[in-house]
LUMPAVO-805443 format. One line per field, with one value per residue (C-alpha): chain; x, y, z; residue in three letters; residue number from 1. Coordinates in Angstrom, 3 decimals. Example, Ala and Ser with C-alpha at 12.3 -4.5 7.8 and 13.67 -1.06 7.14 Angstrom:
BEGIN
c A_A
c1 12.300_13.670
c2 -4.500_-1.060
c3 7.800_7.140
r Ala_Ser
k 1_2
This chain:
BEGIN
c A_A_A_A_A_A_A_A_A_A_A_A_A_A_A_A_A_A_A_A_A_A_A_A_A_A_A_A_A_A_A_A_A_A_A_A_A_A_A_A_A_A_A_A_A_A_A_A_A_A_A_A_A_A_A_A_A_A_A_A_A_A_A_A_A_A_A_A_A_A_A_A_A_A_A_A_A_A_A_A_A_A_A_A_A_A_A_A_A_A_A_A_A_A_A_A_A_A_A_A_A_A_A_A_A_A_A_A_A_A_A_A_A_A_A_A_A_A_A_A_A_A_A_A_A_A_A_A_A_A_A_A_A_A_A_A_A_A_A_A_A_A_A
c1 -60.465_-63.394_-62.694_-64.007_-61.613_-58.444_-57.198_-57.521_-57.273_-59.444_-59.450_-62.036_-61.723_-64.859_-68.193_-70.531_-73.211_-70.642_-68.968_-72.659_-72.940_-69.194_-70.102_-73.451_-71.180_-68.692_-71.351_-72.885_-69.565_-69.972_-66.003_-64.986_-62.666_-63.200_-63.565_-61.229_-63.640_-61.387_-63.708_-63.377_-66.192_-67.673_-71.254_-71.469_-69.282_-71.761_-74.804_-72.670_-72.158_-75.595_-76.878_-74.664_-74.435_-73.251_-70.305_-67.258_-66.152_-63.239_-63.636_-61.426_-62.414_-60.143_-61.800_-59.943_-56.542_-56.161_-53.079_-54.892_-52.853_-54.787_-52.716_-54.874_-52.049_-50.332_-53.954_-54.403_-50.626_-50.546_-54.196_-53.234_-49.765_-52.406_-54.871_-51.447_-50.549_-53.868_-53.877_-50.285_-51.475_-54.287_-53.815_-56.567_-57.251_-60.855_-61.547_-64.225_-64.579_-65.047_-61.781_-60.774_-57.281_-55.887_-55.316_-52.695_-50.083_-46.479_-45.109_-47.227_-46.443_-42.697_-43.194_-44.725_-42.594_-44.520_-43.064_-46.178_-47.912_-51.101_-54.120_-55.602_-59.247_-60.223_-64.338_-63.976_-65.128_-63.192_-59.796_-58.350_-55.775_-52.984_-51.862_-47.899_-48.991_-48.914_-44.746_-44.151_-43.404_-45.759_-48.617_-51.817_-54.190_-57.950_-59.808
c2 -101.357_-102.789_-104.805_-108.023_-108.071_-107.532_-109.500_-107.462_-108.106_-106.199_-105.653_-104.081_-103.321_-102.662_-104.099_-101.492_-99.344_-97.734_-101.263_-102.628_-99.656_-100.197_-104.123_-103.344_-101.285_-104.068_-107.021_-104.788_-105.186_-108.867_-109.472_-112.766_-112.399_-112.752_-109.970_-110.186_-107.731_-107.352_-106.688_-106.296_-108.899_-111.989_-111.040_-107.744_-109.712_-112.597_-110.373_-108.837_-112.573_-112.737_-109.856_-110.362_-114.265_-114.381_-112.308_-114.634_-113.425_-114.231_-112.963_-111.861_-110.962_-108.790_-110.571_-113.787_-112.108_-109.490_-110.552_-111.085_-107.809_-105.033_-102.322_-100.517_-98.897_-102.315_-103.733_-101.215_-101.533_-105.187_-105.215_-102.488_-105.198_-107.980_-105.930_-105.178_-108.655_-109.556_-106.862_-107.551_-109.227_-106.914_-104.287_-101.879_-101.446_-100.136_-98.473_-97.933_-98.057_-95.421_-95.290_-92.290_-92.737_-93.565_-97.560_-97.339_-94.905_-94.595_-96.132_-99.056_-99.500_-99.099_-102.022_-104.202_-103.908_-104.898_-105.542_-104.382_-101.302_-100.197_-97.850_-97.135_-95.795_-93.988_-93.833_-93.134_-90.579_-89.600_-90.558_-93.970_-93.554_-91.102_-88.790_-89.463_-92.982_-91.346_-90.707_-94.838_-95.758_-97.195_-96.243_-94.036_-92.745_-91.875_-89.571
c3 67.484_69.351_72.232_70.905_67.693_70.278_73.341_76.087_80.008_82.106_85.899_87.889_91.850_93.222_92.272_93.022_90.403_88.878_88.072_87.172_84.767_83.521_82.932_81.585_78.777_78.569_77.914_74.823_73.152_72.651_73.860_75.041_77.303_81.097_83.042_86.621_89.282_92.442_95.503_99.116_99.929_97.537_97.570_95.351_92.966_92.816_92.633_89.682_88.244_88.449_86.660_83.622_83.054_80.076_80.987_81.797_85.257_87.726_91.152_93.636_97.311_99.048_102.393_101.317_100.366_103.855_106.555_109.940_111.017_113.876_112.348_109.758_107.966_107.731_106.348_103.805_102.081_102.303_100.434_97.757_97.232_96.668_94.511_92.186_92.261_90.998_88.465_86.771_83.923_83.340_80.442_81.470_85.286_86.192_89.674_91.196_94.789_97.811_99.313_100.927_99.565_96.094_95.915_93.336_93.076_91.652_94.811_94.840_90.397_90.952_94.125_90.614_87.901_84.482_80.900_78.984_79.155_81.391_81.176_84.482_84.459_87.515_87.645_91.156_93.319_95.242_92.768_93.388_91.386_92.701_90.034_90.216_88.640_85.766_86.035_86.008_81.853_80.257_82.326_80.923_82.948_82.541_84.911
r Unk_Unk_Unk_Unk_Unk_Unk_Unk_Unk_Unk_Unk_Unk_Unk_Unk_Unk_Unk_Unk_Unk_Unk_Unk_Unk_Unk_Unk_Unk_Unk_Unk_Unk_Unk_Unk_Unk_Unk_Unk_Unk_Unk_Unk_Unk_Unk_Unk_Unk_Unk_Unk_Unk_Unk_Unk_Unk_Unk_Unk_Unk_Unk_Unk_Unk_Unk_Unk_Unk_Unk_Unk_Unk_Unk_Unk_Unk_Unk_Unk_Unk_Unk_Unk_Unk_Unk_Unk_Unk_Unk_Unk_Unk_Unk_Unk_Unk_Unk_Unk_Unk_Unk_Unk_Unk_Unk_Unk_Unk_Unk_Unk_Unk_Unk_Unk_Unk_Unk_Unk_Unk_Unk_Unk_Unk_Unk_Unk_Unk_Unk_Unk_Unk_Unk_Unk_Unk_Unk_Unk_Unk_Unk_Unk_Unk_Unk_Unk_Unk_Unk_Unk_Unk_Unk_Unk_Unk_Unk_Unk_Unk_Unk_Unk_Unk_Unk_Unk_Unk_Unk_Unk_Unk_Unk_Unk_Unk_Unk_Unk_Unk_Unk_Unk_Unk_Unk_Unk_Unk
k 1_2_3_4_5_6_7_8_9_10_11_12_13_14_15_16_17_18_19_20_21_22_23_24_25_26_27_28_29_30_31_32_33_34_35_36_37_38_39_40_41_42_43_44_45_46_47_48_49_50_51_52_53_54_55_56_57_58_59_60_61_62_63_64_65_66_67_68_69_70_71_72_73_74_75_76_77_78_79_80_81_82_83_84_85_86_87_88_89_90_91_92_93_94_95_96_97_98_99_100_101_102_103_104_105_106_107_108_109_110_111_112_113_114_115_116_117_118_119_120_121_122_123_124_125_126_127_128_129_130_131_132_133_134_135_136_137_138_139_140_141_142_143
């Protein structure tokens, strides 16, 4: 089914070219619904905005959401927690970003229990998406 005859809700963390590319695809299927892009900092997501206006668009700085904590560890978890939370009622999850390490893994899914099912799609290099994910029900992933 093409994505403008269903209701789906799509995240996306990061807002770089491969998001751009990713949006570019999503804006020639004509869907309606709003598009949540999940970001470290505001300004690639409002260059984004920009680019596609007549994509609907919520955005979410990570900037905003981070604990005022020195401990980088600390910063990291609490911010993957956050990007979760802000994902829950998402049915596909896009990522796209340059971490180092994967931003969602089983750990993290098992710390956010969901009722409905949810396809990860990890256009990231390196992988953002750790590959035990896969091992929480009702979770799909795409490399």
């Amino acid at each position: 089914m093409p994505l403008t005859t269903i209701a789906v809700r799509i995240a996306i963390v990061g807002a770089g070219e491969m998001t751009r590319l990713l949006v570019t695809h999503l804006a020639s299927t004509k869907a309606k619904q709003p598009l949540h892009i999940i970001n470290r900092g505001r300004e690639r997501m409002e260059k984004l905005q920009d680019m596609f206006p007549d994509v609907k668009m919520s955005l979410h700085g990570l900037d905003e959401m981070w604990d005022e904590i020195d401990q980088v560890k600390t910063r990291i978890f609490t911010t993957i927690a956050k990007v979760l939370s802000r994902t829950s009622q998402a049915d596909i999850v896009f990522t796209s970003t340059f971490s180092k390490d994967p931003l969602i893994d089983k750990k993290s899914l098992e710390a956010h229990p969901r009722d409905k099912k949810l396809m990860l799609v990890d256009i990231s290099v390196p992988v953002n998406v750790g590959y035990d994910a896969k091992e929480v029900d009702g979770t799909k992933i795409l490399p």
